[in-house]
Structure formats: C-alpha cells, structure tokens
C-alpha positions in Angstrom: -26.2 -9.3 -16.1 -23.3 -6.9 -17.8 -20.9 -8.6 -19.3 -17.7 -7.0 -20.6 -14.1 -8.0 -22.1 -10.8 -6.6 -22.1 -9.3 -4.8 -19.3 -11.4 -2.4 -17.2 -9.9 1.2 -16.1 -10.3 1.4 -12.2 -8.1 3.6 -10.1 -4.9 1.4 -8.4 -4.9 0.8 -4.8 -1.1 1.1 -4.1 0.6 0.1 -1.2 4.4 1.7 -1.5 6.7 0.2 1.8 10.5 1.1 2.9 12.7 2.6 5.5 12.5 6.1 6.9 13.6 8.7 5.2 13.8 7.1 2.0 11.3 9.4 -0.3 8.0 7.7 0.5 6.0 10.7 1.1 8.0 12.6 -1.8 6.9 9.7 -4.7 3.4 9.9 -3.4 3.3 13.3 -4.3 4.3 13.1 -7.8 0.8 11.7 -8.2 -1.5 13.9 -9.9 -3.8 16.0 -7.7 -2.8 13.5 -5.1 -4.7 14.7 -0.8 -2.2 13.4 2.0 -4.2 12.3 4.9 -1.4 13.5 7.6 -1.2 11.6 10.6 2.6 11.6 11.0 2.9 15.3 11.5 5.8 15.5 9.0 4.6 16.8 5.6 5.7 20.3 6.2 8.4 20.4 3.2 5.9 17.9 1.2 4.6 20.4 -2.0 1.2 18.9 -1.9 -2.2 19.3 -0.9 -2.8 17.9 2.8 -5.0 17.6 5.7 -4.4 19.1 9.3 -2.4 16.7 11.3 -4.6 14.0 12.5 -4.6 12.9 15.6 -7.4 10.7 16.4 -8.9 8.1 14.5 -12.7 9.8 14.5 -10.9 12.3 12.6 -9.7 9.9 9.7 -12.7 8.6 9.2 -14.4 12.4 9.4 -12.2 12.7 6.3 -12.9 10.1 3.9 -16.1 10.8 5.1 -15.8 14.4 3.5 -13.9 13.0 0.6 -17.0 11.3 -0.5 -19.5 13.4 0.3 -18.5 16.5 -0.9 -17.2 17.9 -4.2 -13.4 18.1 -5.4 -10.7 17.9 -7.9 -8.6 15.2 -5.8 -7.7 12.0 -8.5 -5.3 10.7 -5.6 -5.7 9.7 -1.8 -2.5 9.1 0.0 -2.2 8.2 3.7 0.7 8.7 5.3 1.2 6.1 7.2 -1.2 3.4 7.8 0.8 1.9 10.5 0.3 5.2 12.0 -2.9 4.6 11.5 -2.9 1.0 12.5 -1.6 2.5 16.3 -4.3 4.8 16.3 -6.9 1.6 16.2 -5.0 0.0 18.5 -5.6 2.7 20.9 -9.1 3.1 20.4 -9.2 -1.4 20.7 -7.3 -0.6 24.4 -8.9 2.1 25.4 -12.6 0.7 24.8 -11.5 -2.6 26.7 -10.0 -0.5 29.9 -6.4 -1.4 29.0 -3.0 1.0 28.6 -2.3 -1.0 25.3 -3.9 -3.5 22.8 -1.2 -6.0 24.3 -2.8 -6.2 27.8 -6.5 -7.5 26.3 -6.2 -11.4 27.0 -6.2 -14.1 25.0 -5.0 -11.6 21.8 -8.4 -10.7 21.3 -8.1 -6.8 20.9 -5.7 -7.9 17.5 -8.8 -9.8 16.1 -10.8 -6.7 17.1 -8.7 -4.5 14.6 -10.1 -7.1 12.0 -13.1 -5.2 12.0 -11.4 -1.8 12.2 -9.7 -2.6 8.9 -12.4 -3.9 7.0 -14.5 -0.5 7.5 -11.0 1.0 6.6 -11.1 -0.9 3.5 -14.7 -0.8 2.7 -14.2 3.5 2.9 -11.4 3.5 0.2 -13.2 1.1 -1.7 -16.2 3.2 -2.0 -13.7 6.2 -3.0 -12.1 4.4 -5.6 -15.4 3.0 -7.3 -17.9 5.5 -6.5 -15.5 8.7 -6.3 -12.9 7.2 -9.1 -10.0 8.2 -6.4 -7.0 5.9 -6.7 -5.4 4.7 -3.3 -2.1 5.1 -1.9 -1.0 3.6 1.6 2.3 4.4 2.9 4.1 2.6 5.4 7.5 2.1 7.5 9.3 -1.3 7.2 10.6 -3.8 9.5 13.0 -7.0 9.3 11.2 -10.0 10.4 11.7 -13.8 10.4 9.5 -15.5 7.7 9.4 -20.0 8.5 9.2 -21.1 4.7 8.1 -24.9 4.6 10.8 -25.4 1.9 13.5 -24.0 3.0 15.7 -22.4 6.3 13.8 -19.6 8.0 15.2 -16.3 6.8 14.9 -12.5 8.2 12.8 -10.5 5.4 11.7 -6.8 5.0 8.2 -6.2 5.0 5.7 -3.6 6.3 5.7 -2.4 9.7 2.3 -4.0 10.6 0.6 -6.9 12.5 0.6 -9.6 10.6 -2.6 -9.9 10.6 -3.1 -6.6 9.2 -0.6 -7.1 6.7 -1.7 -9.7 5.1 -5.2 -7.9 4.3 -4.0 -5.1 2.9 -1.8 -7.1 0.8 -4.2 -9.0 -0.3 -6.4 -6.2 -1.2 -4.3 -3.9 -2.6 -3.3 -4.2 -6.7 0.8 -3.4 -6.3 2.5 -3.6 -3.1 5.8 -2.0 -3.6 9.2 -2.4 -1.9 11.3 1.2 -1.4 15.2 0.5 -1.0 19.0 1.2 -1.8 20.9 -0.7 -4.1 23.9 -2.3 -2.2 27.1 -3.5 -3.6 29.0 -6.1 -1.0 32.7 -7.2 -1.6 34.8 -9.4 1.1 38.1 -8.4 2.4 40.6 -10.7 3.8 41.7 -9.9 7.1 44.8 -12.5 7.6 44.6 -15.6 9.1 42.4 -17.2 6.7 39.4 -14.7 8.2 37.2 -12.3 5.6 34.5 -9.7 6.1 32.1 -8.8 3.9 31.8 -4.6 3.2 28.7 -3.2 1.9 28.9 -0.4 0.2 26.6 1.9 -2.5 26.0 5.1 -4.6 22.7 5.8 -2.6 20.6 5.1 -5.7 16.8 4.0 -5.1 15.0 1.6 -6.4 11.2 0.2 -6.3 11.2 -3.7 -5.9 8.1 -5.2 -7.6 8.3 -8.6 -7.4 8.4 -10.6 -4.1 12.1 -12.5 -3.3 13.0 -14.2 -0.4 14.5 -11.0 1.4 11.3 -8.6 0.9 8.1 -8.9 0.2 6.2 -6.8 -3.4 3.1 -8.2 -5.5 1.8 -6.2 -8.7 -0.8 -6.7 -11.1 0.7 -5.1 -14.1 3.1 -7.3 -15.6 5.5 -5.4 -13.9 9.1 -6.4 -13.9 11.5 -7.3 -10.9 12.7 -3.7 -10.3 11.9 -0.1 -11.6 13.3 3.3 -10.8 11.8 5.2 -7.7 9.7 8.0 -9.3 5.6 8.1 -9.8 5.8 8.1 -13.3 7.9 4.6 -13.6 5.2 3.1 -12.1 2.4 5.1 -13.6 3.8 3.7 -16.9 2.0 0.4 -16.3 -1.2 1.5 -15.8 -3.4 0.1 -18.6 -5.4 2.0 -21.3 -9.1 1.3 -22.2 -9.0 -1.4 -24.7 -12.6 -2.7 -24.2 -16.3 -2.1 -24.8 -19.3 -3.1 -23.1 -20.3 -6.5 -24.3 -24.1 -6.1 -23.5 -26.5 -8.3 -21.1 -27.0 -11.9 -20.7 -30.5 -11.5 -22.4 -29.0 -11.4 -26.2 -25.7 -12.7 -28.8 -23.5 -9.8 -28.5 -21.9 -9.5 -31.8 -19.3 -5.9 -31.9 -21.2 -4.6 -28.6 -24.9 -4.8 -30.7 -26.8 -7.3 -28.5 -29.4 -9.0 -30.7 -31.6 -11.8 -30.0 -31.2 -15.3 -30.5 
C-alpha cells in the first residue's frame, strides 16, 4: 500500500454557475489550452478551441470518448452547459420509455433513471482527469429556488439550473463550485406617507462567490475566501503547489522517502 503526505497535485473539477450572459463561457476560456464541448450552439465569438455543436447525447460521450483515447495538447475540458446536457438525458430517459418528456414516466422514475446517466457522466471525466491529467470545468445557468432550512424561515436562493437530484451530485463531486454574479448596492427612498421602496442599483462589476450564504449556493476546497474577482487567474491562484514526496509502502519505516526495514 503507497502511502504519501502533503498535498497531491490532481487537476480541479470546477463547477462555475450564474445568470446568462454574465461571462461564463468567456472565464472558462482563460484556461490554458482549455476544449469546449459545445452543446449550446453559442461559442461563435468564444476565442477558444471547440467541438462542432453537439446535438445528441451519443455524440458527447463520442467525444470524451476521443479525448481519452487519442493524443492531444488539451490541459482543460469545459462543457458548456451541463444542464444542456442534463436535457439531452432527459430526452434520451423519455424517449426510451415511449414518452414526449421525462415528466410523463410515472411515479418520477425516469429522474432516478438520469442517476445512472450521471454517474457514467462522472465516471468519463473522472478517468480524464486521473488517467489523461485534464482538469474539469462544468458550466451551468442559474435559477431562484426556495431552499426549507430546519433552522430558520424558508428563503428563495440561487443555485444551478438542475434537478435537484442532479445537483446535489455534481456538487458533491466537484472540488469548487462557484457562484457568477453582480454586485448590487440597495438604498430605500421614502415615498410620503410613511411608505419606502427599496432601489437597487450597481456599477455592473462581477464577482465569483466562493463560499455558500443563505442567498446562493458555492463550496471550494482551497481555503478560498468569501469572494474573488471574476477572471481564471483569481481562481487559478489557489491551486496548490507540489509540497510532498512519496512516503513509500506499508512493508517498511519510511524515514525522508528511504523506506528501510524494521
């Protein structure tokens, strides 16, 4: 059995979230010898190397098929988006069952079918990552829904435009989940007669949200702080550097990486 210390250097698996129009595909391409798996159709003005539109989800998996079969420079996968991608199961799910959509298979079953779609999902851009030493990207479009905390009020939230069941796996899989927004300034204006509104205004400055609050959701595994600036190389900054050596096997007393026997 290997045993080592320190940090290990392994590609990030990157999920970046936030409204349309807002950059996403833009900061993914500030990646270094980043691929775009295109499924949206709208990387046109995107300076960056990229697939044919995608249509069909044989076709994505033809591609990270390729991608790890076959020789390249590519240090980066993006997809953009996976809740593109998330429809495209869906429609497979529905139109394997006999049904128009996923919605129409009783009982939610065709949502626990995806299950198994994501997992082989997963299980692909794992296999890059380890085996092909690609790091992960995952873009998505939010959505405001109502999250029931136990301790509190139920509030409205932003978080990724997925099923929740979805959602929560590739949360829970990827290393940073990132939050893509507008800082907003609010001030309240009376209106006479004891009434006020609240205005929001802004500069239109983005920001990447890296911890989770009550009003979106964000996870990293960098000791990142609450907020950074919306470019690649803010976040690239946390990425750790080697620190460690192998420590040897389980058959010796490793003493500065010499294994020797007790």
């Amino acid at each position: 059995m290997k045993i080592t210390r320190g940090k290990k250097i392994v590609p990030r698996r990157v999920m970046l979230y936030g409204t349309h129009g807002i950059g996403k595909s833009t900061w993914a391409a500030q990646a270094p010898d980043v691929l775009f798996l295109d499924l949206e159709g709208g990387l046109n003005d995107i300076d960056a190397a990229k697939t044919d539109h995608l249509i069909s989800l044989d076709q994505v998996f033809e591609a990270l098929t390729w991608l790890a079969g076959n020789k390249h420079d590519f240090r980066w996968l993006a997809i953009d988006s996976i809740d593109w991608l998330e429809a495209m199961i869906h429609d497979d799910i529905a139109r394997k069952a006999g049904k128009a959509t996923i919605g129409e298979i009783a009982f939610g079953a065709g949502y626990k079918s995806a299950s198994a779609y994501w997992d082989k999902v997963l299980t692909m851009l794992d296999w890059l990552r380890t085996e092909c030493g690609i790091g992960i990207i995952l873009l998505a479009h939010t959505t405001v829904k109502r999250h029931s905390d136990p301790m509190t009020d139920s509030y409205d939230r932003y978080m990724p435009a997925l099923h929740e069941t979805a959602s929560a796996a590739i949360q829970e899989w990827a290393d940073e989940v990132l939050f893509a927004t507008y800082r907003v300034h609010t001030r309240t204006e009376e209106q006479g007669f004891g009434k006020e509104r609240t205005i929001a205004g802004g500069t239109g400055e983005r920001y990447l949200r890296c911890v989770e609050t009550p009003a979106a959701l964000a996870k990293n595994r960098l000791s990142m702080p609450e907020s950074i600036e919306f470019s690649w190389s803010a976040y690239a900054n946390y990425f750790p550097q080697q620190t460690a050596a192998p420590a040897g096997n389980i058959a010796g007393v490793v003493v500065d990486g010499t294994s020797k026997k007790g």
